[in-house]
C-alpha positions as CSV (number, residue, x, y, z in Angstrom):
1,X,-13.5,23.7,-22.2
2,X,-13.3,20.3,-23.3
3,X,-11.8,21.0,-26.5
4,X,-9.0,22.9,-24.8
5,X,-8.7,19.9,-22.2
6,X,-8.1,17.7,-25.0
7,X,-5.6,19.8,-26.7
8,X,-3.5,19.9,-23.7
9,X,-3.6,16.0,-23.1
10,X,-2.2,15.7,-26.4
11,X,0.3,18.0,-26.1
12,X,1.8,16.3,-22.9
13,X,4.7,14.6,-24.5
14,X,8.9,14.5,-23.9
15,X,9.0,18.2,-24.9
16,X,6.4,19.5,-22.3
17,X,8.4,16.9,-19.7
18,X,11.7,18.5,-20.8
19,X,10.3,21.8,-20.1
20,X,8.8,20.8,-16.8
21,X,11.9,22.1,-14.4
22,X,10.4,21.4,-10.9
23,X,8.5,18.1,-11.7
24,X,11.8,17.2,-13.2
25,X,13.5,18.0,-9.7
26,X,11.2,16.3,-8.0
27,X,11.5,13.4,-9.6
28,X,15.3,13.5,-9.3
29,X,14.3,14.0,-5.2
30,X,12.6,11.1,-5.1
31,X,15.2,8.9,-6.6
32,X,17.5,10.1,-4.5
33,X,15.7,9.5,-1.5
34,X,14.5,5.9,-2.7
35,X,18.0,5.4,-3.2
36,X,19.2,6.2,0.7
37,X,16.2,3.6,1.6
38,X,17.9,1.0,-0.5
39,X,21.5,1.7,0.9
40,X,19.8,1.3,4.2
41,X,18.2,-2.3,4.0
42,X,22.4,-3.4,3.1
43,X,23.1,-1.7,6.8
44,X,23.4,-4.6,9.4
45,X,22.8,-4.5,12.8
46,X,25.7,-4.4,15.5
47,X,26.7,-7.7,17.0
48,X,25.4,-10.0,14.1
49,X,26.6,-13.3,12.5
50,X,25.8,-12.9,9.1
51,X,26.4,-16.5,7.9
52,X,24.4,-17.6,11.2
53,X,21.6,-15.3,10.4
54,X,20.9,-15.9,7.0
55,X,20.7,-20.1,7.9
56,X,18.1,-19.4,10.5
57,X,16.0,-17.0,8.3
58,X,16.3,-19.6,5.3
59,X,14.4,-21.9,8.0
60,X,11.7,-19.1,8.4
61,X,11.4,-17.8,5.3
62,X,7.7,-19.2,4.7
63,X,6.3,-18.0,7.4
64,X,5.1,-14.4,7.5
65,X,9.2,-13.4,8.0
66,X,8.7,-13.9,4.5
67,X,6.1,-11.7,3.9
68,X,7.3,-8.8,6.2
69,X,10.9,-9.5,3.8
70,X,9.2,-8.5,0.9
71,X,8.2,-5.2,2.1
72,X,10.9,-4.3,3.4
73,X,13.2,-4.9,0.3
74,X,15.3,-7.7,2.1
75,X,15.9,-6.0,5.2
76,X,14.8,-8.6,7.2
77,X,16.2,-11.4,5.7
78,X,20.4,-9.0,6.1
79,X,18.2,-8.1,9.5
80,X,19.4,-4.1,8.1
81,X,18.7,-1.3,10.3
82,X,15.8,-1.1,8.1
83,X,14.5,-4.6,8.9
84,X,11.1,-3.5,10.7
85,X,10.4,-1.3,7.7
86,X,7.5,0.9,7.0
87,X,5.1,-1.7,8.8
88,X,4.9,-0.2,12.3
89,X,3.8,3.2,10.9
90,X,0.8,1.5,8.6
91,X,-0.3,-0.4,11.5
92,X,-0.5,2.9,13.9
93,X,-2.4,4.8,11.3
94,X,-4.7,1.8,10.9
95,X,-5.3,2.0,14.7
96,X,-5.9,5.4,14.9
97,X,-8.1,5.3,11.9
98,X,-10.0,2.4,14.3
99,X,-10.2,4.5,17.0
100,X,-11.6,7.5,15.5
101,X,-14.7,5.3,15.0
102,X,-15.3,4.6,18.7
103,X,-13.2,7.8,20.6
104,X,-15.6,10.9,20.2
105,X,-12.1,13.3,20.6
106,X,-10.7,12.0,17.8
107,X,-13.8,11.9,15.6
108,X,-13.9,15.8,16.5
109,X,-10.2,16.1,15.4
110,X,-10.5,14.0,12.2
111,X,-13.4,17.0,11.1
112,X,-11.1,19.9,12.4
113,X,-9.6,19.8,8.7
114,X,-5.8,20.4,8.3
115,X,-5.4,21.2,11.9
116,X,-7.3,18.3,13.4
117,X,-5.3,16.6,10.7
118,X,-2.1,17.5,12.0
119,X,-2.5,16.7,15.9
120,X,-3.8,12.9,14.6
121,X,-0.6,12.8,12.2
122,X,1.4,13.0,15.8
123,X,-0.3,10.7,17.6
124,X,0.5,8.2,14.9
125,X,4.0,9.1,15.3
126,X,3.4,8.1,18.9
127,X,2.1,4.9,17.9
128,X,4.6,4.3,15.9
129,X,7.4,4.6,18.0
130,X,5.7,2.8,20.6
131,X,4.7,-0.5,17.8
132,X,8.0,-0.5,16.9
133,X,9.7,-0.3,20.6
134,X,7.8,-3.7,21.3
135,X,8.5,-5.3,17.8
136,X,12.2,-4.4,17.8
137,X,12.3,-5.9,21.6
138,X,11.2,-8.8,20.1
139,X,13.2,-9.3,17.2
140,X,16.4,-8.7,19.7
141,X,15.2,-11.2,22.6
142,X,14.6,-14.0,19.4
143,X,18.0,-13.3,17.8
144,X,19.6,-13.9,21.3
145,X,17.6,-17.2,21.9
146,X,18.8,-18.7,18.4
147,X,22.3,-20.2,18.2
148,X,25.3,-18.4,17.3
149,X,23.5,-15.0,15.9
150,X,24.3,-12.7,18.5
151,X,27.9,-12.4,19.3
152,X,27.7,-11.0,22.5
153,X,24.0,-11.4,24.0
154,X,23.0,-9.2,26.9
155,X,21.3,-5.9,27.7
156,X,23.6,-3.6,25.9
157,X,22.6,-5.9,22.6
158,X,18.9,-5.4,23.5
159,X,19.3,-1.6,23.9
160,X,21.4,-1.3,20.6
161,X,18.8,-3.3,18.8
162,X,15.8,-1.4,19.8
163,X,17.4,1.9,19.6
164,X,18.5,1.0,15.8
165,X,15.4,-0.3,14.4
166,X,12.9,2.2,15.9
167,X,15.6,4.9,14.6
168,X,15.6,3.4,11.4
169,X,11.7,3.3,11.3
170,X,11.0,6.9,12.1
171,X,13.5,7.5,9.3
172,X,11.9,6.1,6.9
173,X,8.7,7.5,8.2
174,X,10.4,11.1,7.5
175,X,11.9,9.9,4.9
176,X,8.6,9.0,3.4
177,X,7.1,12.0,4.5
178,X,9.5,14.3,2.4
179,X,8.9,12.1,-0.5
180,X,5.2,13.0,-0.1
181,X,5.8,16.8,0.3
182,X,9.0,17.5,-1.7
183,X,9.3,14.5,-4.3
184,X,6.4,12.9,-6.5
185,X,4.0,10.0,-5.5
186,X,3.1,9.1,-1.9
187,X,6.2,8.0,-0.3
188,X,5.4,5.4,2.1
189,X,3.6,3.6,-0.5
190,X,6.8,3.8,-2.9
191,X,9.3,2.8,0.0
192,X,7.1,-0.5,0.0
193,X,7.1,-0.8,-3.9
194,X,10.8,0.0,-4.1
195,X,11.7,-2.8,-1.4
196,X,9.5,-5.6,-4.1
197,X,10.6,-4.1,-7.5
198,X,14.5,-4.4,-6.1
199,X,13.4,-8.1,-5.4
200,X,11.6,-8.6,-8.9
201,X,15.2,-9.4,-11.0
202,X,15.9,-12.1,-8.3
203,X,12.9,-13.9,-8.2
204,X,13.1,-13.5,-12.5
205,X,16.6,-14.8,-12.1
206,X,15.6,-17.7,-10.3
207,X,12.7,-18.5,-12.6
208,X,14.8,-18.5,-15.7
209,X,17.2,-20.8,-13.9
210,X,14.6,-23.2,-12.7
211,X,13.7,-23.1,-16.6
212,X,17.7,-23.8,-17.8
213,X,18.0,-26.6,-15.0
214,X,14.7,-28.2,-16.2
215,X,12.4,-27.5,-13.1
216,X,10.3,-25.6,-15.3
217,X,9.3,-26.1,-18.3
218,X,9.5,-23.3,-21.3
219,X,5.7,-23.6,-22.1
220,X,4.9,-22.8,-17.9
221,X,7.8,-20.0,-17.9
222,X,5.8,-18.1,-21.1
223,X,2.1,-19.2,-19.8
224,X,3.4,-17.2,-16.3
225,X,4.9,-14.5,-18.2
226,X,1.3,-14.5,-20.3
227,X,-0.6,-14.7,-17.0
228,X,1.5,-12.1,-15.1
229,X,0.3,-9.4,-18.4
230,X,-3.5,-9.7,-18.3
231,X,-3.5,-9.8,-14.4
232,X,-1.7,-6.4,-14.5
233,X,-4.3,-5.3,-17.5
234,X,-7.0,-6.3,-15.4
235,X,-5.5,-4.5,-12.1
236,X,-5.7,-1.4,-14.2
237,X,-9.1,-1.6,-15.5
238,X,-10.4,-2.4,-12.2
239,X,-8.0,-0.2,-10.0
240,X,-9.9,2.4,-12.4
241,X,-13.4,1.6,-12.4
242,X,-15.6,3.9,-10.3
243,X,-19.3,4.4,-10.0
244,X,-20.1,8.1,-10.4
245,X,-23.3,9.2,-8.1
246,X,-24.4,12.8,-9.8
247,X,-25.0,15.7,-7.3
248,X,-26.6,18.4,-7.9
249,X,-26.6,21.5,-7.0
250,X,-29.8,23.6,-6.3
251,X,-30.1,27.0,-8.0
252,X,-28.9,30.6,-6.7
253,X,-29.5,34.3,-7.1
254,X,-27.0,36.8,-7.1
255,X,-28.2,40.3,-7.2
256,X,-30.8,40.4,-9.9
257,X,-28.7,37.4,-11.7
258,X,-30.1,33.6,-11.5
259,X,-27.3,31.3,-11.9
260,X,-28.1,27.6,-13.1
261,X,-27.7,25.0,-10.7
262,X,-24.5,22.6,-11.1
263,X,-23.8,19.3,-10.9
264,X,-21.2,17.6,-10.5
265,X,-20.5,13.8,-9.4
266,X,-19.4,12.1,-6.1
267,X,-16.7,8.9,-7.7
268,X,-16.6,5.3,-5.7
269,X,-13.8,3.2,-6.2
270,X,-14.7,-0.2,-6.9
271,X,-11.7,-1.3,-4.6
272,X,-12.4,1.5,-1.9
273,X,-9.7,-0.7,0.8
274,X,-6.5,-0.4,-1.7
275,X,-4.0,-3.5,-1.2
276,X,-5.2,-3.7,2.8
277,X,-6.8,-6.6,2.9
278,X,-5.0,-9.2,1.1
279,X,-1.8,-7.8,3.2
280,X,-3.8,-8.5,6.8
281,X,-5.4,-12.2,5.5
282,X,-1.4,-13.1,4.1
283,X,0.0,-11.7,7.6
284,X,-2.8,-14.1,9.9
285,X,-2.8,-16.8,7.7
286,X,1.0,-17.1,8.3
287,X,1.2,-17.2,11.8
288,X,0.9,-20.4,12.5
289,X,3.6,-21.3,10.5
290,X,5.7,-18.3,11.8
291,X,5.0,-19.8,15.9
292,X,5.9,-23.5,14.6
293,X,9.1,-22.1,13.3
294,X,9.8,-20.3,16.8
295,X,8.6,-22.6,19.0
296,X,11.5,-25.0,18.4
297,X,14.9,-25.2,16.3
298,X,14.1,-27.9,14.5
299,X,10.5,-26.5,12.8
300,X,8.6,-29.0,14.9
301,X,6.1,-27.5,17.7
302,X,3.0,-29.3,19.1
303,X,0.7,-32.1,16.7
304,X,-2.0,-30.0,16.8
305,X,-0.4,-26.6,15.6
306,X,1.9,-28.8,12.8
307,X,-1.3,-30.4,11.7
308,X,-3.1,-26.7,11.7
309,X,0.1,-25.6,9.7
310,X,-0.4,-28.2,7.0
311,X,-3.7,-27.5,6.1
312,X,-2.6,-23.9,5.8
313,X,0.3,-24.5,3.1
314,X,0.6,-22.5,0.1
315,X,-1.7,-24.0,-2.4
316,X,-3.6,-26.1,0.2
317,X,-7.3,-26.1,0.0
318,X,-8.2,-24.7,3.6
319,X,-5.7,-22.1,2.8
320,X,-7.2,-20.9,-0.3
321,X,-10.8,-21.2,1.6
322,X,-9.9,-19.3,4.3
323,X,-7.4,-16.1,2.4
324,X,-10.5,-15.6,0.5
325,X,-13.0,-15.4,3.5
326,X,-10.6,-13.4,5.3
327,X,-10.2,-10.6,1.9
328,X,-13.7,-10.4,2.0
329,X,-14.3,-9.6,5.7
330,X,-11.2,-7.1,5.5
331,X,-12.5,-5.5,2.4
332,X,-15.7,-4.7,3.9
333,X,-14.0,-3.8,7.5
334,X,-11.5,-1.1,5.7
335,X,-13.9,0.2,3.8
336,X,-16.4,0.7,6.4
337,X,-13.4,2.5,8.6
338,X,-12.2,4.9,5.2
339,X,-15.5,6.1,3.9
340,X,-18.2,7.1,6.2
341,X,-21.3,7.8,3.9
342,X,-23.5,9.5,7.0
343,X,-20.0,12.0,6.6
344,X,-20.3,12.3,3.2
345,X,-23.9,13.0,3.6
346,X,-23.8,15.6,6.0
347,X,-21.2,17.6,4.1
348,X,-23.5,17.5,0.7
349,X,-26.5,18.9,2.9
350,X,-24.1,21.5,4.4
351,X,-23.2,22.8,0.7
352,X,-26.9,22.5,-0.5
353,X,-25.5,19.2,-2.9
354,X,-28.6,16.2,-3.2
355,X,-28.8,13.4,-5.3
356,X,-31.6,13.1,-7.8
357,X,-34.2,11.9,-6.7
358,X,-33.1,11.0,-2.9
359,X,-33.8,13.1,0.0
360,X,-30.6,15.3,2.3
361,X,-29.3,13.5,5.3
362,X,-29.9,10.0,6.4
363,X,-31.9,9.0,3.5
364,X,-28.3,10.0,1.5
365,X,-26.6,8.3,3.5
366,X,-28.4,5.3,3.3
367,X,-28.3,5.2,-0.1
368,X,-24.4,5.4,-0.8
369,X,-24.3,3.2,2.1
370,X,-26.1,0.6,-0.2
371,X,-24.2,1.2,-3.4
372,X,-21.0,1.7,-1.5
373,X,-21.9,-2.3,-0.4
374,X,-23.0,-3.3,-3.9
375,X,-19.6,-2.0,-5.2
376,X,-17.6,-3.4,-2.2
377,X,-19.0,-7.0,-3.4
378,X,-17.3,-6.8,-7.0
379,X,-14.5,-4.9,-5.2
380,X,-13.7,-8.2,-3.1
381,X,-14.4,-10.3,-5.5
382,X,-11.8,-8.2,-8.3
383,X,-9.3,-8.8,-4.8
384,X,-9.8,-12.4,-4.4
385,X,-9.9,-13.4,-7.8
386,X,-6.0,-11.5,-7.7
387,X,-4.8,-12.6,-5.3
388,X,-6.5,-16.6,-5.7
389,X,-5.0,-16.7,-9.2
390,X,-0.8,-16.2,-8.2
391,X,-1.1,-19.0,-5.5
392,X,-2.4,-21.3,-8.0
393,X,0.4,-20.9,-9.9
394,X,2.9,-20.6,-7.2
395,X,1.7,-23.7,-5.8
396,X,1.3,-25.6,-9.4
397,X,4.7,-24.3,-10.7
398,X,7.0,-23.2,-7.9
399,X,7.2,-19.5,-9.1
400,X,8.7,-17.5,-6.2
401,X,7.3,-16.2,-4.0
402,X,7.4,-12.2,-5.4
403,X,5.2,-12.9,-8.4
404,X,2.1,-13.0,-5.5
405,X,-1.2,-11.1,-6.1
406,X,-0.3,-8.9,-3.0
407,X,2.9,-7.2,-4.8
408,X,1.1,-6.9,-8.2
409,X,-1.3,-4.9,-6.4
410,X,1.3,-2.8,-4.4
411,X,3.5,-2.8,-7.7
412,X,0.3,-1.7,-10.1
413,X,-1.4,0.5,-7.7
414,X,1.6,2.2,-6.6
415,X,2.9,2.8,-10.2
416,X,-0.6,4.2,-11.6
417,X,-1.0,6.7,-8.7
418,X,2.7,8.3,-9.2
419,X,1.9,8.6,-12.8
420,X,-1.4,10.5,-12.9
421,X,0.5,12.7,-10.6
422,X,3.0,13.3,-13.1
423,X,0.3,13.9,-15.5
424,X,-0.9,16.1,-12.8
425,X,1.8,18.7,-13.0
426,X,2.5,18.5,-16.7
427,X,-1.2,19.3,-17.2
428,X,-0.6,22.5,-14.9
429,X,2.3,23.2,-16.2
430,X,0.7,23.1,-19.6
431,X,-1.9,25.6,-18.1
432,X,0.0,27.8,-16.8
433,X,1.8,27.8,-19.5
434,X,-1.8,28.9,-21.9
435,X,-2.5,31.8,-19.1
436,X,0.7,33.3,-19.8
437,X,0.3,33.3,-23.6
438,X,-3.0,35.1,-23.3
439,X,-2.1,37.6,-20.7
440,X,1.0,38.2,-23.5
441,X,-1.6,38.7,-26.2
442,X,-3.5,41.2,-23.9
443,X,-0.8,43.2,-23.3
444,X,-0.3,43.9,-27.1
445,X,-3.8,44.8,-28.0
């Protein structure tokens, strides 16, 4: 079995792709639908003053309308129909994900299987539309209070506004969705790596010409470039890296037949929480800077909150204090909210699956509970260690803003996941394609 494994992960090259017909269309699918996302964050919204509009974001563009801009491929900064982006659909499943912890009727739904699946899938919808109702309010009642943005101000301007960015959410939502189902990869997660990779030659752009004018030096440009390579290497290896618990499986007769007992092996990530955490400590550690920004035109609010804001500068030491404190707590809060080990536990018993040596139900779940923490430790260490590493150099050398831990992540972990699945179908193609040949050479003996 292994031998035959081996021989058909060598023989997945360009010829086997070529021969691949519907991974090939769904590839083509999912370039095309990437490609409607990307014509939709160059959409503006009715009743806007570009020229206005892109002065007042250039005052706000550190703050976390920065962030959310990098996600959403721009959007925010042309404020597109696409400006809210995917973000008010992660933060309703991370809610519901919350509340299936503490609401007993969703913790019944969540172990219905597909069906349970499916009704939890709509109320995220519901909380989607309703984040993005009160966001896209927002947004429309701040253009109207700066100067100049909105051309004509007024109810029909807040109803237009809201009724274009919640539509353009729930698109991509669908649009996503049909990525996921008809295309290859998960498609919210490329959405969000599509809207940083279209910023990438930009923020290379402006590198090299900080480098012509003399900002930067050659010898920093190639140490970044150096830097940027063993950070992804080490993304890889660790996005990888699992610890492997063996279960085993207890022995069974059929008729007068005893069958050996199998084993088989239950994987931990090491980074169990994904790119979660560094996302949530950016988005709260730019708030304050966001709310001096708003608070008045000119970028000066109250002593205290432009002292507070300061301190939390990119590169500052508080900062970097408190974005690693704050990956840590978030690692170990996701993780706790994704993987439920007294679950896990309970579905081994139910199958007749142990682990060596440790005995069926809580005393299982106690003990991936405590190697699920031991792992979560490197995991958030791997994740600070990331995400530290880009702010030092953003901060030392002034490289933009998109060469940030966060986006590697999303860019790396995005990227590895669509190609396994591509290996995925070549491998079954590749199967299917050794059942057929044998059933041929049946047929002629």
């Amino acid at each position: 079995m292994a031998s035959a494994a081996e021989q058909l992960a060598a023989n997945m090259n360009f010829g086997a792709f070529a021969k691949a017909e519907e991974l090939k269309k769904r590839i083509w699918f999912t370039l095309g639908a990437l490609l409607v996302y990307r014509l939709g964050t160059y959409i503006p919204l009715p009743g806007i003053n570009p020229e206005a509009l892109a002065q007042a974001f250039n005052s706000h563009q550190n703050g976390i309308l920065g962030l959310f801009n990098m996600f959403s491929g721009g959007a925010v900064g042309r404020m597109a129909i696409f400006a809210l982006g995917i973000m008010p659909y992660i933060s309703a499943s991370i809610i519901i994900q919350l509340m299936t912890t503490v609401s007993p009727t969703l913790e019944q739904l969540k172990k219905e299987g597909a069906r349970g699946q499916k009704t939890i899938n709509q109320y995220t919808r519901y909380g989607t539309v309703l984040l993005a109702t009160l966001q896209a309010y927002g947004i429309s009642v701040g253009l109207e209070g700066s100067s100049n943005i909105v051309t004509d101000p007024g109810l029909f301007f807040r109803f237009s506004t809201v009724l274009t960015l919640v539509g353009g959410t729930m698109f991509m939502m669908w649009l996503g969705e049909q990525i996921t189902a008809r295309g290859i990869g998960n498609g919210i997660s490329l959405i969000i790596f599509s809207g940083i990779v279209a910023n990438l030659p930009t923020a290379v752009a402006n590198t090299l010409e900080l480098g012509r004018q003399g900002t930067l030096s050659t010898a920093v440009i190639l140490g970044v470039i150096v830097v940027a390579v063993i950070v992804i290497a080490f993304i890889v290896f660790m996005e990888r890296a699992q610890r492997r618990l063996i279960i085993q499986y207890p022995k069974r007769q059929v008729g007068n037949k005893m069958f050996q007992g199998d084993s088989s092996h239950l994987p931990l990530k090491l980074n169990t929480a994904g790119v979660i955490p560094p996302i949530f400590a950016s988005s709260l550690l730019l708030l304050p800077t966001t709310v001096v920004n708003f608070v008045s035109s000119n970028g000066q609010g109250p002593d205290w909150l432009n002292t507070v804001t300061a301190l939390l500068g990119h590169g500052q030491p508080l900062y970097m204090l408190l974005y690693a404190a704050l990956i840590v707590f978030f690692v170990f809060f996701y993780t706790a909210i994704v993987f439920n080990p007294e679950d896990t536990a309970d579905n081994l018993k139910k199958h007749g699956g142990f682990i060596p040596g440790i005995r069926p139900g809580q005393r299982t779940a106690e003990y991936i509970d405590k190697i699920l923490t031991r792992i979560s430790v490197l995991g958030a260490i791997y994740l600070v260690l990331v995400c530290l590493l880009p702010e030092f150099l953003i901060s030392a050398t002034g490289v933009p803003f998109y060469f940030g831990g966060t986006s590697l992540l999303i860019v790396v972990s995005v990227t590895m996941d669509t190609v396994s699945q591509i290996q995925g179908h070549l491998l079954a193609q590749q199967y299917e394609g050794l059942v057929k040949k044998s059933k041929l050479r049946g047929k002629r003996r």
